[in-house]
C-alpha positions as CSV (number, residue, x, y, z in Angstrom):
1,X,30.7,-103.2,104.7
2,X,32.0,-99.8,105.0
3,X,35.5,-99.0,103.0
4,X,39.0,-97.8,104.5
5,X,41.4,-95.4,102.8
6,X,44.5,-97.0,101.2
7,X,46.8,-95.5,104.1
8,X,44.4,-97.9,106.5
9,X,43.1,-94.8,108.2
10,X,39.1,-95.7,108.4
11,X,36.5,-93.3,107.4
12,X,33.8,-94.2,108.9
13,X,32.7,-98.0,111.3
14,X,33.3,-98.5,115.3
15,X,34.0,-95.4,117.1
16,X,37.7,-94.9,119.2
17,X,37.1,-94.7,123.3
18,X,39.8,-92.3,124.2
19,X,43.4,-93.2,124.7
20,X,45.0,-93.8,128.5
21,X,47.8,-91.9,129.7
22,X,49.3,-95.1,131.4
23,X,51.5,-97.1,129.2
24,X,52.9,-101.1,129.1
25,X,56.0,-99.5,130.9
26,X,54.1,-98.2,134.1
27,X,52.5,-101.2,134.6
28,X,55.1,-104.1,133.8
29,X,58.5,-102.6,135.5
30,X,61.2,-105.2,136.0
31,X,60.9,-105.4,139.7
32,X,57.4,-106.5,139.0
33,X,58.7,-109.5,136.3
34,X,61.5,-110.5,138.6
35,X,59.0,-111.0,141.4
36,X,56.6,-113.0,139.4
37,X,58.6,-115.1,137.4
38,X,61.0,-115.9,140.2
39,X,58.6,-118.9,141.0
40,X,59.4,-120.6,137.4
41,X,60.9,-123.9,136.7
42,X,62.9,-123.0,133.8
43,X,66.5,-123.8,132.6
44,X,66.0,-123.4,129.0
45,X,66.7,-119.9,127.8
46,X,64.2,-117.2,127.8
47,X,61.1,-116.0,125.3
48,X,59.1,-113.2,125.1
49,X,55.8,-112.3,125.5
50,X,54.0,-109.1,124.1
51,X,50.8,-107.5,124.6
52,X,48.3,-107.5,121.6
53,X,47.4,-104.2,122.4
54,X,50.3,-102.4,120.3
55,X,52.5,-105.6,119.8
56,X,55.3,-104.4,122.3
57,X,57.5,-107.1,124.2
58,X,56.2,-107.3,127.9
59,X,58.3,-109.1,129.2
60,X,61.5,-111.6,128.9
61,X,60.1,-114.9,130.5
62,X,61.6,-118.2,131.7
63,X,61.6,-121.4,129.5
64,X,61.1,-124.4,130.8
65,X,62.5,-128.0,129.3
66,X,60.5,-131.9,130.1
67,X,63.0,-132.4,132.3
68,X,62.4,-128.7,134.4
69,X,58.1,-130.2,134.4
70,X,59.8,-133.4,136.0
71,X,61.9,-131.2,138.9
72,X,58.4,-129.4,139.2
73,X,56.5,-132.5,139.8
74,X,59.3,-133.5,142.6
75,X,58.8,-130.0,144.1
76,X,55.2,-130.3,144.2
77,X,55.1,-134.0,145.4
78,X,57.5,-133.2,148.2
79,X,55.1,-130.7,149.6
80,X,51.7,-131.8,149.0
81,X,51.5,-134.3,151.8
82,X,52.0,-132.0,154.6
83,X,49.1,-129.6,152.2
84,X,46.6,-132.5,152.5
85,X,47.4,-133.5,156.0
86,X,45.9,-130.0,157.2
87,X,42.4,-130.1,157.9
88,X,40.0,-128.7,154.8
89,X,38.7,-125.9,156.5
90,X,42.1,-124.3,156.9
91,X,42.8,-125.3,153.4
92,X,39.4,-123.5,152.6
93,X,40.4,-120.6,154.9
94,X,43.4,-119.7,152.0
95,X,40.6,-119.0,149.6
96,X,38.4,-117.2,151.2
97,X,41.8,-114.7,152.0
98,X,42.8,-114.5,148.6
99,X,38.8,-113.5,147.8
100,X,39.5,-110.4,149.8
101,X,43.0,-109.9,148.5
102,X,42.0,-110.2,144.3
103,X,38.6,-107.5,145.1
104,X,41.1,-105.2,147.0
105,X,43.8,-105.0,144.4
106,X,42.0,-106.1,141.6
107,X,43.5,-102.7,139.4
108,X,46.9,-104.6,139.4
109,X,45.8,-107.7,137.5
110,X,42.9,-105.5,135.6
111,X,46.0,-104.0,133.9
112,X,47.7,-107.4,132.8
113,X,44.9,-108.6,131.7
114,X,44.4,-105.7,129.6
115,X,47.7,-105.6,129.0
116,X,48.3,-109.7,128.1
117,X,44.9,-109.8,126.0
118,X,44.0,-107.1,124.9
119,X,40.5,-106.9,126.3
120,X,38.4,-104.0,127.8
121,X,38.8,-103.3,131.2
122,X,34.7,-104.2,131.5
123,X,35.5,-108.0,130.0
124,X,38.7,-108.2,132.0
125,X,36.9,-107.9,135.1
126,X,34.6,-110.3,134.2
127,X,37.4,-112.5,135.3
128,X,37.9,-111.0,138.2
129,X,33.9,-111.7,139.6
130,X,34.3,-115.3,138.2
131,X,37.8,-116.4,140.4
132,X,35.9,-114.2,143.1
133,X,32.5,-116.1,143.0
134,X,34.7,-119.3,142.7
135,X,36.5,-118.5,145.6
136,X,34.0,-118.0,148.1
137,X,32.2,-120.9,146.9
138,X,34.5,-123.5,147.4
139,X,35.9,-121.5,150.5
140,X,32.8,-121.6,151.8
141,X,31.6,-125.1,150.7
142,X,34.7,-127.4,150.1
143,X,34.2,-128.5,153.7
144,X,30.6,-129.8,153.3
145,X,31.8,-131.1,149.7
146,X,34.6,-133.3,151.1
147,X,33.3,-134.6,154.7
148,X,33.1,-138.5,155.3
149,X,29.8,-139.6,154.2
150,X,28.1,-142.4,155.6
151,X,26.0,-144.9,153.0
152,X,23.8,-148.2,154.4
153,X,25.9,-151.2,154.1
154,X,24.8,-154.5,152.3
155,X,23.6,-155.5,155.8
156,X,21.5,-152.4,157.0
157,X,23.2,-152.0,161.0
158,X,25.8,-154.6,160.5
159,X,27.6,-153.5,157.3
160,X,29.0,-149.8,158.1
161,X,29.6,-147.8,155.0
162,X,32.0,-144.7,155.3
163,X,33.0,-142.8,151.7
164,X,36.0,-140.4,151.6
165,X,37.8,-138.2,149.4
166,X,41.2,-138.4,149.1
167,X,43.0,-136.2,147.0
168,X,44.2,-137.3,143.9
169,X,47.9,-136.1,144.4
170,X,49.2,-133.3,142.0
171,X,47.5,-131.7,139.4
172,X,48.9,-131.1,136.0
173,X,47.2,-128.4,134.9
174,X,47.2,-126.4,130.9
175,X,45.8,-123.2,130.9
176,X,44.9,-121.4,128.1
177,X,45.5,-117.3,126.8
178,X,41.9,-116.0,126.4
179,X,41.1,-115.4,130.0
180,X,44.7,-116.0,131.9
181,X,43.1,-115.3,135.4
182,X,39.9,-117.5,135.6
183,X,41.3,-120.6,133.8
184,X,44.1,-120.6,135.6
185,X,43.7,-119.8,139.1
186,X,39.9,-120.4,138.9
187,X,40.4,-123.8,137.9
188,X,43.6,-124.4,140.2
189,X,41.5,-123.4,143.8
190,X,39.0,-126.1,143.8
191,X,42.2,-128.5,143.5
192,X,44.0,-126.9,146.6
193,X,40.9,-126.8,148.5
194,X,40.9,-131.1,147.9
195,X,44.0,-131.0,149.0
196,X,45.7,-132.0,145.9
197,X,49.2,-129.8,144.4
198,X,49.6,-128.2,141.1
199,X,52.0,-127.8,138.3
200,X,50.4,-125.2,136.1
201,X,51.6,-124.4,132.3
202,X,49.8,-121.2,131.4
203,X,50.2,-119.7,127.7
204,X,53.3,-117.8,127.8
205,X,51.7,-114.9,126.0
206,X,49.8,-114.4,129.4
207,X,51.7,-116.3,131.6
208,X,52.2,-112.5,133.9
209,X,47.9,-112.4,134.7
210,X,48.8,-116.4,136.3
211,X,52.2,-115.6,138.0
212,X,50.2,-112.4,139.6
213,X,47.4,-115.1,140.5
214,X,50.1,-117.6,142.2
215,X,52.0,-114.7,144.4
216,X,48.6,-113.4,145.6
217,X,47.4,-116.9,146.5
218,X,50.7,-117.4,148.2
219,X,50.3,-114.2,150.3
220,X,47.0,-115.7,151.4
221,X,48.3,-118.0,153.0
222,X,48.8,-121.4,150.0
223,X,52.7,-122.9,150.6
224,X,55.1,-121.6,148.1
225,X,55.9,-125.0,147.0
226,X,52.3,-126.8,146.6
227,X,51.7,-124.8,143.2
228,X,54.5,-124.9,140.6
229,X,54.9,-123.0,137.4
230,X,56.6,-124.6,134.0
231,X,56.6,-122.1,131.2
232,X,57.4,-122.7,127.2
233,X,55.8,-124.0,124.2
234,X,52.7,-125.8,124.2
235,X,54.0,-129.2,122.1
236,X,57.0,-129.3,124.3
237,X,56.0,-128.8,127.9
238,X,52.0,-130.0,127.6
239,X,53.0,-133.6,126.6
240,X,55.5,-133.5,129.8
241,X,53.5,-132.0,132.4
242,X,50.4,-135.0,131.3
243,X,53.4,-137.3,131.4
244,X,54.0,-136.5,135.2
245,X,49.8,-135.5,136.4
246,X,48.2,-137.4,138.8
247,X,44.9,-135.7,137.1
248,X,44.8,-133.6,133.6
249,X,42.8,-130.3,133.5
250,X,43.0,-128.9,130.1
251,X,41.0,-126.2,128.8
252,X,42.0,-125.2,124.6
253,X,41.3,-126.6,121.4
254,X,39.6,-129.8,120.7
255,X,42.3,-130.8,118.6
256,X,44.8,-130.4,120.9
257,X,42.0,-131.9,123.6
258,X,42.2,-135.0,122.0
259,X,46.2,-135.5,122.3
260,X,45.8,-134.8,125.9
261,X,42.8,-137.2,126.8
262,X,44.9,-140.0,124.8
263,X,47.8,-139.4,126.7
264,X,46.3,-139.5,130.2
265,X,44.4,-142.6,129.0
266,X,47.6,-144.3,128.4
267,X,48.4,-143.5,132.1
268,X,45.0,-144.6,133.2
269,X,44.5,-140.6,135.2
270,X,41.9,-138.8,135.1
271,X,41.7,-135.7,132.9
272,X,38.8,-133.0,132.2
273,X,38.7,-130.9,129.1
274,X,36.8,-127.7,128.2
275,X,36.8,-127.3,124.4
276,X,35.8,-125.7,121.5
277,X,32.2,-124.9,120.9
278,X,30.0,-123.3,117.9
279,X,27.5,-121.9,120.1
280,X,24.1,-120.8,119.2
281,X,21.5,-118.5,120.7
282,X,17.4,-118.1,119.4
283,X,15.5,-115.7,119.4
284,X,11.7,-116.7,120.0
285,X,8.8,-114.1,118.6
286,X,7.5,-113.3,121.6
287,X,11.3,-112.0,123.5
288,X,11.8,-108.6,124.1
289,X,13.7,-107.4,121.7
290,X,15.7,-104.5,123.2
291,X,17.0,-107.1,125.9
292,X,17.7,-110.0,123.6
293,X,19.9,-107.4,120.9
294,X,21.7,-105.9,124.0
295,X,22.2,-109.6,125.2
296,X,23.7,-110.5,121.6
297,X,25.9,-108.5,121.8
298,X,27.5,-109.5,125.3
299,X,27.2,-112.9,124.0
300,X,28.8,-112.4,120.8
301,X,32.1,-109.4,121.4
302,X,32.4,-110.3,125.1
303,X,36.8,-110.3,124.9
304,X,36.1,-110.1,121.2
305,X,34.6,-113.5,120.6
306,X,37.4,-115.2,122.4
307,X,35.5,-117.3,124.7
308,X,34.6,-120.8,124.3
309,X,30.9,-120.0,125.3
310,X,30.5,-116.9,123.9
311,X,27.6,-116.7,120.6
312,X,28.8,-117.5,117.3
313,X,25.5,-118.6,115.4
314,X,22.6,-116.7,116.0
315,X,18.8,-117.8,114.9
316,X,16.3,-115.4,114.8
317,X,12.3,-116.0,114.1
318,X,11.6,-114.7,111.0
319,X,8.6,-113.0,112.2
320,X,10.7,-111.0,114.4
321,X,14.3,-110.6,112.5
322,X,13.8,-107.5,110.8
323,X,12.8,-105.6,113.8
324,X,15.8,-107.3,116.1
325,X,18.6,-106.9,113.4
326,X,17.8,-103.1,113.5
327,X,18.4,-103.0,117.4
328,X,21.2,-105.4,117.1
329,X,22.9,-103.8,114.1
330,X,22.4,-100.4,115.9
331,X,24.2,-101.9,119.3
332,X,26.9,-103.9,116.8
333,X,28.2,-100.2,114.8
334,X,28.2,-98.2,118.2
335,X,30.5,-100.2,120.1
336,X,34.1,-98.5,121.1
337,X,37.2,-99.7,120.2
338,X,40.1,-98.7,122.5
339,X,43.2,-99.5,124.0
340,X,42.9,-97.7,127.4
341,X,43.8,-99.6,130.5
342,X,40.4,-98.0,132.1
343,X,36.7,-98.3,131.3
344,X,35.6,-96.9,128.7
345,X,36.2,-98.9,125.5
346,X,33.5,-101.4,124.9
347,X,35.7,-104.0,123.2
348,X,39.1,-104.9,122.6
349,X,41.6,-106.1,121.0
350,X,42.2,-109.7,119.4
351,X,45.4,-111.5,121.1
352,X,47.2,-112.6,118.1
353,X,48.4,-112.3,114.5
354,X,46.7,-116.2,114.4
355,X,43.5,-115.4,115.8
356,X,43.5,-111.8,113.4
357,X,44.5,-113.7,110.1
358,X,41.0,-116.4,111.1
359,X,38.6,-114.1,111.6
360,X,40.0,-112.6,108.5
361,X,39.7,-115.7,106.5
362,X,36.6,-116.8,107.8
363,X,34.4,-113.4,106.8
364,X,36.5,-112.8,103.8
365,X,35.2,-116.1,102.2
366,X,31.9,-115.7,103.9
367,X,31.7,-112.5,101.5
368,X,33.0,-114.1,98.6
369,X,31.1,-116.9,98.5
370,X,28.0,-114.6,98.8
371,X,27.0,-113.9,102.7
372,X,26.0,-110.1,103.3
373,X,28.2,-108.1,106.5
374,X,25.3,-106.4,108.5
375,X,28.2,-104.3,110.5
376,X,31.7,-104.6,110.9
377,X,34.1,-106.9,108.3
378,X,36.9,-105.2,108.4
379,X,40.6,-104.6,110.6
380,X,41.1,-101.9,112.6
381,X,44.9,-100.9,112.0
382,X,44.0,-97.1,113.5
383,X,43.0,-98.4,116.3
384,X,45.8,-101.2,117.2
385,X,47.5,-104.2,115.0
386,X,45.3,-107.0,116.2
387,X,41.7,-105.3,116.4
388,X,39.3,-105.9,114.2
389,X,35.9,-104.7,114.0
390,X,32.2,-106.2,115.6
391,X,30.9,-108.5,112.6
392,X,27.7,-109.3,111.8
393,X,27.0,-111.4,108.8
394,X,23.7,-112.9,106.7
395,X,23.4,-115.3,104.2
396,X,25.9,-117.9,105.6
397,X,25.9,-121.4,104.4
398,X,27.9,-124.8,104.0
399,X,30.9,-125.2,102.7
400,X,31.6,-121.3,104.0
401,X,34.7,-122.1,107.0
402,X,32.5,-119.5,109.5
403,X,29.2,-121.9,109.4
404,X,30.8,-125.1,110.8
405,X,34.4,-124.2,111.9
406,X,35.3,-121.8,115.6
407,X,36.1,-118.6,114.7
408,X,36.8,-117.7,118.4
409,X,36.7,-114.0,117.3
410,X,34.0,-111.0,117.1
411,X,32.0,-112.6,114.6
412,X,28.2,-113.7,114.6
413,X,26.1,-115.2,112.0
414,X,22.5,-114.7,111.8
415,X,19.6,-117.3,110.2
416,X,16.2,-117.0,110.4
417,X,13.8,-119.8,111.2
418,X,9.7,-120.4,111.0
419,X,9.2,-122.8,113.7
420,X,10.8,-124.0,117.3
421,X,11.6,-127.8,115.8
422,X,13.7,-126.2,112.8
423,X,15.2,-123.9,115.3
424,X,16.8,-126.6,117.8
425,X,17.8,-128.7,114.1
426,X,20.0,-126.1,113.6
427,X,21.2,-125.4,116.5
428,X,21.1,-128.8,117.2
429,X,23.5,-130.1,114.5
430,X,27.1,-129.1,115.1
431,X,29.6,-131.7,116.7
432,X,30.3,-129.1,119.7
433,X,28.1,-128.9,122.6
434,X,29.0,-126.0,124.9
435,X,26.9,-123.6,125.6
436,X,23.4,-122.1,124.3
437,X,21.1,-118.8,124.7
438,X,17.2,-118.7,124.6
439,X,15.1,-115.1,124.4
440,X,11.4,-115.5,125.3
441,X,8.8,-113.5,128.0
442,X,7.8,-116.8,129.0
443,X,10.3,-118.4,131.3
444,X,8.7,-122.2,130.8
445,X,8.3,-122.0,127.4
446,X,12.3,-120.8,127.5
447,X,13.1,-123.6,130.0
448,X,11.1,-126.5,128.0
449,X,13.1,-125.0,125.2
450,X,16.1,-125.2,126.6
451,X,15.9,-128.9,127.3
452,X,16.2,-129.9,123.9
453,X,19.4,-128.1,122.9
454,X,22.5,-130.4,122.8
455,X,24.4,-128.0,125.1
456,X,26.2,-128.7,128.7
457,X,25.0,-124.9,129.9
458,X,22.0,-123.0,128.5
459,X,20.9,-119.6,129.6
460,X,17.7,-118.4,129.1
461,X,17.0,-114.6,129.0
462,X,21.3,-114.1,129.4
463,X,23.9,-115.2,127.2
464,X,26.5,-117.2,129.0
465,X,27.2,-114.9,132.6
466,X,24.1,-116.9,134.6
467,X,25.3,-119.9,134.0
468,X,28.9,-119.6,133.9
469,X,28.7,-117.2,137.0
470,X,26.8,-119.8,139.6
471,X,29.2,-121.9,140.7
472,X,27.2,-124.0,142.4
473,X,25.9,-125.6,139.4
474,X,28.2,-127.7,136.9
475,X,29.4,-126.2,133.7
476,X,31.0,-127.6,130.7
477,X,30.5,-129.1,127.4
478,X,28.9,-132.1,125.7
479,X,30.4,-133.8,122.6
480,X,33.4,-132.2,120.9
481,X,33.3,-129.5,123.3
482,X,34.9,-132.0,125.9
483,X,34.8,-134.0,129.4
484,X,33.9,-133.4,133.2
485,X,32.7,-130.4,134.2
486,X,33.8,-127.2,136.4
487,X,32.5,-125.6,138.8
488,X,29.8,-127.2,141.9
489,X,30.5,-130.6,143.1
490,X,31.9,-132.1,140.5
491,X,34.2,-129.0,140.1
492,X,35.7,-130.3,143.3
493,X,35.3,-133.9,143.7
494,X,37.3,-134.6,139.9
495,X,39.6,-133.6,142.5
496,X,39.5,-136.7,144.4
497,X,39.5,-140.3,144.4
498,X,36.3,-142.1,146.3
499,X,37.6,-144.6,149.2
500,X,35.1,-146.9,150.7
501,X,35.8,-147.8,154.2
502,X,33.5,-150.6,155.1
503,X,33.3,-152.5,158.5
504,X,31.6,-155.7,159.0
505,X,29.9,-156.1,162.2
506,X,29.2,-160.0,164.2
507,X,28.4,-161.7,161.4
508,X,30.6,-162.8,158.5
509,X,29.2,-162.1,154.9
510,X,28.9,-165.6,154.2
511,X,27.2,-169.0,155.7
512,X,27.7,-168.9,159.9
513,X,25.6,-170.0,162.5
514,X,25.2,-173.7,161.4
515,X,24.0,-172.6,158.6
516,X,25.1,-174.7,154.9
517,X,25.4,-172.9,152.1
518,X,21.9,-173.7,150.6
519,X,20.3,-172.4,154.1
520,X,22.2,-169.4,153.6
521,X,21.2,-168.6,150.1
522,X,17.6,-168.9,150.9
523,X,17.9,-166.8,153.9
524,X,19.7,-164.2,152.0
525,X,17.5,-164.4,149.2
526,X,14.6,-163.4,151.8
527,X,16.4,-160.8,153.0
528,X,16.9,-159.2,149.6
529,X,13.3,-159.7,149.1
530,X,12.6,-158.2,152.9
531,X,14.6,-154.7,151.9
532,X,13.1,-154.1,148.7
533,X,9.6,-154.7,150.2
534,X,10.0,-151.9,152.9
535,X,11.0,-149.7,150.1
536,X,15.0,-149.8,151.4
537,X,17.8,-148.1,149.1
C-alpha cells in the first residue's frame, strides 16, 4: 500500500485524468429541474440530492408521501386502458423512437449520469448501449413476443387452444442509484411495450438521469400519464408503491429484496428481484493472459465496483498467478482517476459517504487481520470526497467482512487454485448467485466449465458486457441474488398474465352419443393411448 501525506495530498498511486471546464452549474440549470421534476407526485416538502463528484447540492427535488404513490397509482390506472387498447406494434413503435432519440442526445444524460454517480463518462455510457440494445429489441420483437399463440387442445381438431398475454395492469417499479438510466428506464420499456403502466420510485440521489429518461420517452411518443414518478425515502415510499403494484420490479439489496417479495406475497402479485451477488471470475492456465488481466479489470472497477455483476473474487491457477498478477497489477496502478464530464478518466468516483466508509471497512480489516494490498487501499481526497482507489488484495480469508459479505465497490480479491473441481468449490460456495467469468483458449473447455458454476449469467472470455448486453437471452440471479429474470422473453412476458381461450367443438368433453360413462372411459382411455402412440404432444 503506498502512503499519503498528513495534509491527504497523495504522493504517489492512481494517476489524475485532467479536470473539465464544465461544471454541475452548466449542466443542471433550474429550467432544466423544473422541467424534469414537473412530472412528480409529491406533496411532502422537498430534499436534496448532490453529485458524489464534489458533494454539491444538484438539485432541490420533490417528496412524495404513501398517500401521493396512491394518487399516482389512480393517475396511472386511469390511463393505462386506453395504453393497452392500442395495438403492440404501435406501442413497440415508441421505443424504437426513443432508440433514436437517447443515441442522438446521449451527451445530455452522459452528464447526469456523471454528474448523479460519479462514474466515468466510458461506464456511463455503458448505460447508454444497454437501454439502446433494450430498446430495439423489444421494439423490434415485443410483437412476435406477445401474439396469440395457438396450442393443440385435449381433443387434437375439436378442442381449439388460443394463449394470450394480457398485461398485468401497472407496474410498481424501485429503481436503484448505481446505474439510474438502465434500471430504470431499461427495465420500465419492456412493461410499456406489454402494455402495462408504471409508477416508478428511483433513488432520489439520481432521481434527474430517470426524470431525463421519462421526458425523452414521452417525446417519443409514451402518454404523459401511463408512467408516473413518486420520489422520497426508500422505507417510506417502497412499502407504498408494493402496496398499490399490480407486479413488483425491484432491483437493490437482498435485504431489502426480501421485505419487498414478502410484501407482494401478501398481495399474491407477482414481483422480480435483482440482488446482491459476490461474483467470481477463474482464470484457467491455458487463458491468455493479457486479455484475461485487461478483462479483470473491466469486471472488477467497471462504475467503481458498483454493479451487482461486476467481479469481486477472483481465482487464479496457481501455475499461472504470478505471471497474470503482474499484468493485472500493472493495469490496476495505471488507471485514472478524474472528475471530468468527458472521456478521459478511466474510473470514477464512489456515490456515497455509505458506500466510501464499506469499502473502507472491508480492506481496512482485510489488512489487519493479515491480507496483503497488491495496488490501491487507500481514499483519494485529492482527487474528490468519495473516490477511492482500484484495490487489489491477497491473502483473504474467513471471518475477514470482504471474503463473504458485497462490498459493491473497486475491490477485488485474488486466490489461487491447483485444480478445476477446487476452483468451482470456491466459487461455488457463496449464498449469491449472479453472475460469473471464465478465461481459457479453449471455448468448450470454457463452456463445460461454465455449466457448473451456480451463477444465472456466465461469460466466458468477457466479464459481464456479453451477457448482460444480449438481450435476447435472460439475465438475472440464482439464490440470494433474487427472482425472475430480465431481458429476452421472460423480460417481457413477467409483464403479462397467460389467458387460455379454449373452444370446444361438436362434442362435449364428457359421455355423448349413447355412450355410458364406462363406454366413455374406455374410449377415452384408447384415445390417450392412440396420441401417445403417434408420438402426439
Amino acid at each position: 500500500m503506498t502512503d499519503a501525506l498528513d495534509t491527504g495530498t497523495v504522493t504517489d498511486g492512481n494517476p489524475v485524468a485532467p479536470a473539465g471546464a464544465r461544471t454541475a452549474a452548466d449542466v443542471v440549470t433550474p429550467a432544466l429541474v423544473a422541467r424534469l421534476t414537473r412530472s412528480v407526485v409529491g406533496s411532502g416538502g422537498r430534499t436534496a440530492c448532490h453529485t458524489p463528484l464534489t458533494g454539491e447540492v444538484l438539485a432541490e427535488l420533490p417528496e412524495s408521501t404513501p398517500e401521493d404513490v396512491a394518487v399516482a397509482f389512480d393517475r396511472a390506472r386511469a390511463a393505462h386502458g386506453a395504453w393497452a387498447a392500442l395495438p403492440v406494434r404501435r406501442r413497440a413503435a415508441v421505443l424504437l423512437r426513443f432508440h433514436d432519440l437517447l443515441l442522438a442526445r446521449q451527451s445530455e444524460i452522459l452528464d447526469l449520469i456523471q454528474l448523479e454517480t460519479g462514474k466515468s463518462r466510458l461506464h456511463a455510457h455503458e448505460e447508454v448501449q444497454a437501454v439502446a440494445v433494450a430498446a430495439r429489441y423489444y421494439g423490434r420483437g415485443a410483437p412476435a413476443h406477445l401474439r396469440p399463440r395457438r396450442h393443440v387442445g385435449v381433443l387434437p381438431v375439436l378442442t381449439h387452444v388460443t394463449e394470450l398475454r394480457v398485461p398485468r395492469g401497472v407496474v410498481g417499479q424501485i429503481a436503484p442509484w448505481n446505474y439510474p438510466l438502465e434500471l430504470s428506464v431499461g427495465d420500465a420499456l419492456p412493461a410499456f411495450a406489454a402494455g402495462n403502466a408504471v409508477v416508478m420510485k428511483p433513488d432520489t440521489e439520481t432521481a434527474l438521469t430517470a426524470l431525463w429518461a421519462r421526458d425523452l420517452l414521452v417525446e417519443a411518443g409514451l402518454p404523459q400519464e401511463v408512467w408516473q414518478v413518486v420520489l422520497g425515502e426508500g422505507p417510506v415510499v417502497g412499502p407504498a408503491v408494493v402496496a398499490h403494484a399490480d407486479y413488483v420490479s425491484f432491483t437493490g439489496s437482498t435485504r431489502v429484496g426480501r421485505e419487498v417479495a414478502r410484501g407482494a406475497a401478501e398481495r399474491l402479485v407477482g414481483s422480480s428481484l435483482e440482488l446482491g451477488g459476490k461474483n467470481a471470475m477463474l482464470v484457467l492456465p491455458d487463458a491468455d493472459l493479457d486479455r484475461a488481466a485487461a478483462g479483470a479489470v473491466r469486471g472488477c472497477f467497471s462504475s467503481a465496483g458498483q454493479l451487482c455483476i461486476s467481479i469481486e473474487r477472483l481465482y487464479v491457477h496457481r501455475a499461472v498467478a504470478d505471471d497474470f498478477l503482474r499484468r493485472f497489477v500493472a493495469r490496476t496502478r495505471a488507471l485514472r482517476l478524474g472528475t471530468a464530464l468527458a472521456y478521459g478518466a478511466d474510473m470514477g468516483s464512489l456515490v456515497s459517504r455509505r458506500q466510501l466508509e464499506t469499502v473502507t471497512r472491508h480492506v481496512d480489516e482485510a489488512v489487519a487481520k493479515g491480507a496483503t494490498v497488491l495496488a490501491g487501499g487507500r481514499a483519494r481526497p485529492d482527487v474528490g470526497p468519495l473516490f477511492y482507489e482500484p484495490t487489489i488484495l491477497e491473502g483473504v480469508h474467513d471471518p475477514m467482512a470482504v471474503c463473504t459479505e458485497e462490498t459493491f465497490g473497486p475491490v477485488v480479491s485474488v486466490y489461487r487454485f491447483d485444480d478445476e473441481d477446487e476452483a468451482v468449490r470456491a466459487a461455488n460456495a457463496t449464498p449469491y448467485g449472479l453472475n460469473a467469468s471464465v478465461w481459457t483458449r479453449d471455448g468448450r473447455r470454457g463452456r463445460a466449465l461454465a455449466a457448473r458454476l451456480r451463477a444465472g449469467t456466465v461469460n466466458v472470455n468477457e466479464a459481464y458486457a456479453a451477457a448482460y448486453g444480449s438481450a435476447r437471452t435472460p439475465m438475472g440471479g440464482m439464490g440470494d441474488s433474487g427472482l425472475g429474470r430480465r431481458h429476452g422473453t421472460e423480460g417481457i412476458l413477467k409483464y403479462t398474465e397467460a389467458q387460455s381461450v379454449v373452444q370446444q367443438r361438436l362434442v362435449p368433453m364428457g359421455p355423448a352419443f349413447g355412450l355410458d360413462d364406462e363406454q366413455y372411459a374406455r374410449l377415452m382411455t384408447n384415445g390417450l393411448r392412440l396420441l401417445k402412440a403417434i408420438r402426439l404432444r
